[in-house]
C-alpha positions as CSV (number, residue, x, y, z in Angstrom):
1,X,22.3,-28.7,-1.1
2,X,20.4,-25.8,0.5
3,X,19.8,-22.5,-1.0
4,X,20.9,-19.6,0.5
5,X,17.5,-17.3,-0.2
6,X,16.9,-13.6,0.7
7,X,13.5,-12.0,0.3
8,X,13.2,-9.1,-1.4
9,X,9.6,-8.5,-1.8
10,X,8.7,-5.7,1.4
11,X,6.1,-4.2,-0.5
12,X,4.3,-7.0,-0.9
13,X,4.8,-8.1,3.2
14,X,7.1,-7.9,5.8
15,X,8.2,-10.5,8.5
16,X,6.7,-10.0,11.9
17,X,8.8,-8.3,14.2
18,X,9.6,-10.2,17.5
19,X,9.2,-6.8,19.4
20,X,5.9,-7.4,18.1
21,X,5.4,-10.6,18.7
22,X,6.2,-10.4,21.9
23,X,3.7,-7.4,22.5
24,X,0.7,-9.8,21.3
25,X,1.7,-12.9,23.2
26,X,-0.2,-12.4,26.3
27,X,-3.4,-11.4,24.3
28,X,-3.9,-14.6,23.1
29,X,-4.0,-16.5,26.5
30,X,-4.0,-14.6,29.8
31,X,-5.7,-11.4,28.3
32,X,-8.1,-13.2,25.7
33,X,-11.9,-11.4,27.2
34,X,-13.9,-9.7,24.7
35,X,-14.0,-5.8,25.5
36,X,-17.5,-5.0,25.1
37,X,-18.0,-7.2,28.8
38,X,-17.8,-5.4,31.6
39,X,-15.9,-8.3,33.8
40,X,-12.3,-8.5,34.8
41,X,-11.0,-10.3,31.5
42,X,-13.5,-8.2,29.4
43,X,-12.0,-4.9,31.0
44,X,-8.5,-6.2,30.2
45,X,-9.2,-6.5,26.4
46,X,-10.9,-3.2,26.8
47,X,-8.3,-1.4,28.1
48,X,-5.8,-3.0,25.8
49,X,-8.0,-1.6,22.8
50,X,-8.1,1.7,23.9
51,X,-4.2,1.8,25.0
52,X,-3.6,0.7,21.2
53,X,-6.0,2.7,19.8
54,X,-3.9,6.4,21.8
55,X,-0.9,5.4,20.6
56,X,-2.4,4.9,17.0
57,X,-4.1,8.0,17.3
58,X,-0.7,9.9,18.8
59,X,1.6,8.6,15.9
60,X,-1.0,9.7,13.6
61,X,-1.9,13.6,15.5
62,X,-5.1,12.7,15.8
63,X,-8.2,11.9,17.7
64,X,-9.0,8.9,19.7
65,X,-12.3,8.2,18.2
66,X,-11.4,8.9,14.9
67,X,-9.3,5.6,14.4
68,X,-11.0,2.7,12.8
69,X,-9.7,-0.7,13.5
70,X,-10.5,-2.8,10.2
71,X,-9.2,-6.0,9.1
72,X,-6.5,-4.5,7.0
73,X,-5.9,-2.0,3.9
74,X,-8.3,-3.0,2.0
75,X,-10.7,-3.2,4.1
76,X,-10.2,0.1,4.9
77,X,-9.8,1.7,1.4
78,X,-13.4,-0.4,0.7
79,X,-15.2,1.4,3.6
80,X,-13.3,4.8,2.9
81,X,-15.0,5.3,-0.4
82,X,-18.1,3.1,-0.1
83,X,-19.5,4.4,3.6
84,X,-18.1,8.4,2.8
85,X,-19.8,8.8,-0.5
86,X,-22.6,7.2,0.5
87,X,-23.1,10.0,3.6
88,X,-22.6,12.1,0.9
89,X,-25.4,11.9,-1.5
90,X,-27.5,11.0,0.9
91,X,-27.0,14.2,2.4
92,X,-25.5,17.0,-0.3
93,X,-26.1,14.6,-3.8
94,X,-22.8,14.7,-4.4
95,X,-22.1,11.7,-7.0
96,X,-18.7,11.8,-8.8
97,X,-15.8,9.9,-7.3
98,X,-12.0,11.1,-8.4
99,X,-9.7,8.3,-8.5
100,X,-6.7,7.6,-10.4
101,X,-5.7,4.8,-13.0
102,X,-2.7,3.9,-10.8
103,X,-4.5,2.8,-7.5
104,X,-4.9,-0.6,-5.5
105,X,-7.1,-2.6,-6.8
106,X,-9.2,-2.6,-3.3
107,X,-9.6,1.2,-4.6
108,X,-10.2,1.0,-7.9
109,X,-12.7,-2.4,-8.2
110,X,-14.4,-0.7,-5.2
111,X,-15.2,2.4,-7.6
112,X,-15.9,0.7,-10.0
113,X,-18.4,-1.4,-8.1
114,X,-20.0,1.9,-6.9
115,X,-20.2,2.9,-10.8
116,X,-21.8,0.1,-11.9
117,X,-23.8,-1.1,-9.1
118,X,-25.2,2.3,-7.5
119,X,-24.8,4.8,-10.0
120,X,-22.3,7.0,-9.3
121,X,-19.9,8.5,-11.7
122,X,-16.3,7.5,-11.7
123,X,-13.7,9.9,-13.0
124,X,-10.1,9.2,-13.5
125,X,-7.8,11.8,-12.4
126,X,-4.8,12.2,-15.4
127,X,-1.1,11.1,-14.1
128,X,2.2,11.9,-15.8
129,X,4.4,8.9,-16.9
130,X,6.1,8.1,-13.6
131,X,2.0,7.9,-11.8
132,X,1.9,11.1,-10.4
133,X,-1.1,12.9,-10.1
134,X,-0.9,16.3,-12.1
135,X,-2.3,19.3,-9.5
136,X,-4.0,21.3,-12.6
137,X,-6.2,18.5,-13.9
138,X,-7.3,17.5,-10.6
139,X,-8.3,21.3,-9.6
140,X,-10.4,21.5,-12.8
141,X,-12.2,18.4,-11.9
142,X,-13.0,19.8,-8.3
143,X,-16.8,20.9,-7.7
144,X,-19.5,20.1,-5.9
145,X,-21.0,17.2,-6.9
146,X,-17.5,15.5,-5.8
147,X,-18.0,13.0,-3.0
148,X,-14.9,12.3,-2.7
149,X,-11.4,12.3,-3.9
150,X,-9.5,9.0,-3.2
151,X,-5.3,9.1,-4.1
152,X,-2.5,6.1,-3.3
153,X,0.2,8.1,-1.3
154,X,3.3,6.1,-2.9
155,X,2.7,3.7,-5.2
156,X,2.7,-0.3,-4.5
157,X,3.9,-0.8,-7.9
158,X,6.7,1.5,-9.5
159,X,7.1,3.2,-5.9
160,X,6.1,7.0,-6.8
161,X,5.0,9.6,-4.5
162,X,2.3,11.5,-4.8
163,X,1.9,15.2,-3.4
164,X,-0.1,14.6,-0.9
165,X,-0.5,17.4,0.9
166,X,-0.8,19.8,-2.0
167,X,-3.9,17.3,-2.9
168,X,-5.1,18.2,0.6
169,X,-5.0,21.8,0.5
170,X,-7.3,21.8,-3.1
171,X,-9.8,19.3,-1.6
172,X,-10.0,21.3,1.8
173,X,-10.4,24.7,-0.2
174,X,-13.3,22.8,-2.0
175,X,-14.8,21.6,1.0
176,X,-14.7,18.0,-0.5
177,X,-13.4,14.7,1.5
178,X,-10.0,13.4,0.7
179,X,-9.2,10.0,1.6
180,X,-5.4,8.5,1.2
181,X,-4.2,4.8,0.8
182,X,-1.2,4.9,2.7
183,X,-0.5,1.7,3.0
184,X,3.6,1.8,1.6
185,X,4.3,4.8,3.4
186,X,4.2,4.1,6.9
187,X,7.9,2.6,7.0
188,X,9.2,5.7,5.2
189,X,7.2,8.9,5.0
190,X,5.4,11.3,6.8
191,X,1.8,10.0,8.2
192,X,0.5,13.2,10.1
193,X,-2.8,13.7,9.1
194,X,-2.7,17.4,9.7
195,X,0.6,17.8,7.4
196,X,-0.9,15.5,5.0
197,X,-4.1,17.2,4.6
198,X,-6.1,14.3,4.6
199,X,-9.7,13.2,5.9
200,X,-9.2,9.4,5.7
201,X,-6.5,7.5,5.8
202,X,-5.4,3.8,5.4
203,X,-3.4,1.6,6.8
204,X,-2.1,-2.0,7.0
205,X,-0.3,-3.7,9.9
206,X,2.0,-6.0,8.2
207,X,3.4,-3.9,5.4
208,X,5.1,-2.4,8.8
209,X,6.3,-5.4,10.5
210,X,3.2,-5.7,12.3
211,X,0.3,-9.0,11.4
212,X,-1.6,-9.8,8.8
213,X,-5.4,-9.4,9.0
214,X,-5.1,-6.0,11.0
215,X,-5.5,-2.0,9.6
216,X,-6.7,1.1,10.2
217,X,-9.1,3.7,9.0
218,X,-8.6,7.1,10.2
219,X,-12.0,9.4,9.3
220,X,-11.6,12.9,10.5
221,X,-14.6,14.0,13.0
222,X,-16.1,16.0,10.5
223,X,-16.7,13.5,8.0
224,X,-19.5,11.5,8.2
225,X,-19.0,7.8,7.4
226,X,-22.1,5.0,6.6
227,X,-20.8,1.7,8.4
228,X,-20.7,-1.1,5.8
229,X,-20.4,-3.8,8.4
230,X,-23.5,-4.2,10.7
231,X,-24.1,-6.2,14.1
232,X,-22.5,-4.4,16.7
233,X,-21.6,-1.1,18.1
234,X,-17.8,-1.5,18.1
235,X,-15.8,1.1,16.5
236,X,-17.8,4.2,17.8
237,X,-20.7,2.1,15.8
238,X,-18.9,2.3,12.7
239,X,-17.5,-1.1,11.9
240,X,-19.1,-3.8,13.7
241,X,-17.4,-7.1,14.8
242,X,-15.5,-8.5,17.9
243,X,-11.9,-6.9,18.1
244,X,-9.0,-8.5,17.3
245,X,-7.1,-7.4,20.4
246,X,-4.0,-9.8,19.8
247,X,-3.2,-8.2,16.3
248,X,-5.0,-4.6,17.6
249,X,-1.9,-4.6,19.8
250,X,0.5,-6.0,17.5
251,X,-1.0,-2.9,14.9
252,X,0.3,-0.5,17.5
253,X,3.4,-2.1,18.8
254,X,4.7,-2.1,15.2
255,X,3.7,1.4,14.4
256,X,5.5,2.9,17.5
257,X,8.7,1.0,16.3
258,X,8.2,2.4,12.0
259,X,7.8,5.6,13.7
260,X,10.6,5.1,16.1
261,X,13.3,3.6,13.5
262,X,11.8,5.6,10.5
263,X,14.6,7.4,9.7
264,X,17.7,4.9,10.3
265,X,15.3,2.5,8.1
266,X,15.3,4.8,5.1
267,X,18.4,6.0,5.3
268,X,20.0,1.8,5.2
269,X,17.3,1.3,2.4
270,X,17.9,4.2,0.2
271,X,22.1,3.0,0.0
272,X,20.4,-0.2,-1.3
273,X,17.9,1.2,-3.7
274,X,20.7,3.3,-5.4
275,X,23.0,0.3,-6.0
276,X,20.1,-1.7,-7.0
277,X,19.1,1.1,-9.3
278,X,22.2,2.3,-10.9
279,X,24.3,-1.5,-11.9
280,X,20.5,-2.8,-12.9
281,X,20.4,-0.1,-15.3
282,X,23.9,0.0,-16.1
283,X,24.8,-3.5,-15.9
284,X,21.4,-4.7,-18.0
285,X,20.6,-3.6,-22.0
286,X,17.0,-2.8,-22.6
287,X,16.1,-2.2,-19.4
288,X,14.1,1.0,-18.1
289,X,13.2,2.5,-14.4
290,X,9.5,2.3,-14.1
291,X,8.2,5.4,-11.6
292,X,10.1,8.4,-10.6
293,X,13.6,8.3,-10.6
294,X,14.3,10.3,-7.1
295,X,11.0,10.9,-6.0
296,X,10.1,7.3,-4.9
297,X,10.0,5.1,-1.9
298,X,13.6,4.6,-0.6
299,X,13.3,0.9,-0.3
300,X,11.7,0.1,-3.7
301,X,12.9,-0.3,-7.2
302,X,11.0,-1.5,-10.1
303,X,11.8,-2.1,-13.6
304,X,10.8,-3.3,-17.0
305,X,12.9,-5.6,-19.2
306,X,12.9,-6.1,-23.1
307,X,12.1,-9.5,-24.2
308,X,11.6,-11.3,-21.1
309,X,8.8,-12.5,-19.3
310,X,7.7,-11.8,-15.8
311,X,7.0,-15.3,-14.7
312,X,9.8,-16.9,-16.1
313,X,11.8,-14.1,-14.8
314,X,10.5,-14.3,-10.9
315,X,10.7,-18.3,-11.6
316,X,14.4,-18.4,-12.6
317,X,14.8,-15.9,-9.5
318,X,13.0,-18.0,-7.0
319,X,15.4,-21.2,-8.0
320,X,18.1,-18.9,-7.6
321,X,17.2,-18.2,-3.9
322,X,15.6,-14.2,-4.3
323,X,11.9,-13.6,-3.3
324,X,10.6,-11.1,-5.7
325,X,7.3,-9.8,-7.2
326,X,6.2,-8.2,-10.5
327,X,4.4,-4.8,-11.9
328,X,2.0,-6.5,-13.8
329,X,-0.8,-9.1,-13.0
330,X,0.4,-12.0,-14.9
331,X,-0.6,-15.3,-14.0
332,X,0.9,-18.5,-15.8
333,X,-0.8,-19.4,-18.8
334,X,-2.8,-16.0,-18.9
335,X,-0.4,-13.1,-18.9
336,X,-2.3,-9.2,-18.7
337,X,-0.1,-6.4,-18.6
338,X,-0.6,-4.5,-15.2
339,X,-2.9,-1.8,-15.3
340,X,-0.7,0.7,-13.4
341,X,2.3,0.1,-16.2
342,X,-0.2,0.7,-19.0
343,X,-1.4,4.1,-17.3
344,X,2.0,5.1,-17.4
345,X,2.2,4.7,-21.2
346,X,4.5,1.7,-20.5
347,X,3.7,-0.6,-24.4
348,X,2.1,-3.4,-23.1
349,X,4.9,-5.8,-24.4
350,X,7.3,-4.2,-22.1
351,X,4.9,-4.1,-19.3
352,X,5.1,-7.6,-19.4
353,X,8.7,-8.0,-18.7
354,X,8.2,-5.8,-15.3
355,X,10.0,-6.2,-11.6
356,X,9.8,-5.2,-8.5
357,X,12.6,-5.4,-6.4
358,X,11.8,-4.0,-2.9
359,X,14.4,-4.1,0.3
360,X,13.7,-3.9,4.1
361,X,15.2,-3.3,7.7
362,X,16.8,-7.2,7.1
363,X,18.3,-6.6,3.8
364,X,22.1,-6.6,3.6
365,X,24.6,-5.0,1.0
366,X,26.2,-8.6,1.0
367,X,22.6,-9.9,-0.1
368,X,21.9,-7.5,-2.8
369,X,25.3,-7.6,-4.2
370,X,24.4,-11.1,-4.5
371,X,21.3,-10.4,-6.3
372,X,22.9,-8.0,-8.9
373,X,25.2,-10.6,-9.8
374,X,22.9,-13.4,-10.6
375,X,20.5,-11.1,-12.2
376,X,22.3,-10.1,-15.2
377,X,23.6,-13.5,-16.6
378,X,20.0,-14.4,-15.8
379,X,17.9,-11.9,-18.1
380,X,20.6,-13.0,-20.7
381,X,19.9,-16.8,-20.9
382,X,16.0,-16.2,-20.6
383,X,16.8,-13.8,-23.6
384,X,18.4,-16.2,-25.4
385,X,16.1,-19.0,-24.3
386,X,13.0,-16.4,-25.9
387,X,15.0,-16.1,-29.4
388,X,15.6,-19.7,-29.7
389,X,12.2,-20.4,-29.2
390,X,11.2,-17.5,-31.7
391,X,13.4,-19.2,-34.4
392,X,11.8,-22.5,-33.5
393,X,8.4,-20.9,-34.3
């Protein structure tokens, strides 16, 4: 007998949307030149590139040559901090980087990296206990020797979201660089870079409904950027590589539609996230909200159970027929508790018992009333299953 299965996972990727599809179709065959030749099928690529790149540049209020087509988010976060503070002490000295304990890994291993490997000094900028970043203690950390500040808009994770544009206004007023992953937010937030603040910005095509292997960087003209791909002048000279027009396109395409359907989107996915939300916690003993409680992605909601295991958890979901992801980085046979939990003061016991449910533009009540049903009854039995085996020991 078939299983009836519903994916509830969004933050980790979306499904392509045939609007978008359908956009990238005819760069994969009739359109397929390269854009830096100057024939007919070369100039067809080329002025598919640029087309892409406007629109990009519109949603966004920005300039044309300031977007930077990468090869996704983390891509782009990598070359945000690596080629900006870089320029940086090359040209000022400027050597601290201003992170938080609550980022994507692309951000914080690339800092890290940067610490270790070419002597710059990392600093972690303090959160509260739902991620946030706390305004006071990032203004006191603020000088000079700052080459950049690097924050995640709303959190992958528990789904917080950060004041970005307060963030801005202290780094502007300091004259140093801000860069922003932003790679949850284009489905459900604002992602002007003038309201936001910001110098750079990231983004990834298929947490939108767009492909996979496609992002963005967008620099601001007035920060300089060290290219940390070499062999070409594509990219205004500062990512080299031959473009992928098909998924270039498809980047767009699904952009103009997030932008488009933004608001319907949140508002279907926020009715969700409260009923997911409110029976969880009702419904379930020893169970906690991880982030903030209103001021949080409206399609995401994350929690951490008492005595229960992640993997046997998203196991026992999978056979049940619901796609779902974890908080924490456990693998089978060598659980870790996630790093982003622990920096919330989440014990690492609990952390371990962490989930992420996360609902899209597919997602039905029907489906999610399914979900709350089985999850219950579940938790128990893998409970039960946890104290038996306890005894046994």
């Amino acid at each position: 007998m078939s299983i009836s299965r519903t994916y509830l996972d969004h933050a980790a990727t979306t499904p392509l949307d045939p609007r978008v599809l359908e956009a990238m179709l005819p760069y994969f065959h009739d359109h397929f030149g390269n854009p830096g030749y100057l024939h007919f099928w070369g100039q067809r690529a080329e002025s598919a590139l640029d087309r892409a790149r406007q629109e990009v540049a519109d949603i966004l209020n920005c300039d044309f040559d300031e977007i930077i087509f990468t090869s996704g988010g983390s891509e782009s976060n990598s070359l945000a901090l690596i080629g900006t503070v870089i320029d940086a002490r090359r040209r000022s000295g400027a050597n601290r980087i201003l992170t938080t304990p609550v980022e994507h890994p692309s951000v914080i291993q690339t800092a890290r990296e940067l610490e270790g490997q070419h002597g710059f000094d990392l600093e972690m900028i303090p959160v509260d206990d739902y991620g946030l970043v706390s305004l006071e203690e990032l203004n006191k950390l603020l000088s000079k020797d700052v080459a950049l500040v690097s924050v995640i808009y709303a959190n992958n994770e528990v789904g917080s979201i950060n004041p970005i544009r307060e963030i801005g206004v202290l780094c502007r007023d300091s004259g140093i660089a801000f860069h922003v992953d932003a790679l949850q937010a284009a489905n459900h937030l604002d992602i002007s870079v003038d309201n936001l603040m910001v110098d750079l910005l990231s983004l990834g095509a298929h947490k939108f409904y767009g492909p996979k292997g496609v992002g963005i960087l967008y620099v601001r003209s007035s920060i300089p950027i060290h290219p940390t791909q070499r062999g070409g002048s594509q990219e205004f000279d500062r990512r080299a590589g031959t473009q992928n027009i098909p998924s270039i396109v498809g980047f767009a395409e699904a952009l103009k539609v997030a932008e488009t359907e933004k608001q319907s989107v949140t508002s279907h996915c926020a009715d969700l996230q409260a009923m997911l939300i409110n029976e969880t916690l009702n419904g379930i003993e020893s169970v906690n909200l991880t982030g903030h409680p209103k001021n949080r992605l409206s399609n995401h909601a994350s929690f951490v159970f008492q005595d229960i295991d992640s993997n046997s958890l998203l196991s026992a979901l999978d056979i049940a027929g619901f796609a779902c992801s974890s908080g924490s980085a456990c693998k089978v046979g060598d659980a870790k508790a996630s790093e982003v939990l622990t920096a919330l003061n989440i014990p690492e016991e609990l952390a371990l018992g962490a989930l992420r449910v996360t609902v899209g533009r597919s997602t039905t009540e029907e489906s999610v009333r399914r979900f709350l049903e089985i999850l219950p009854p579940l938790v128990e039995r893998l409970r039960q299953t946890t104290k038996k085996a306890d005894v046994r020991s």
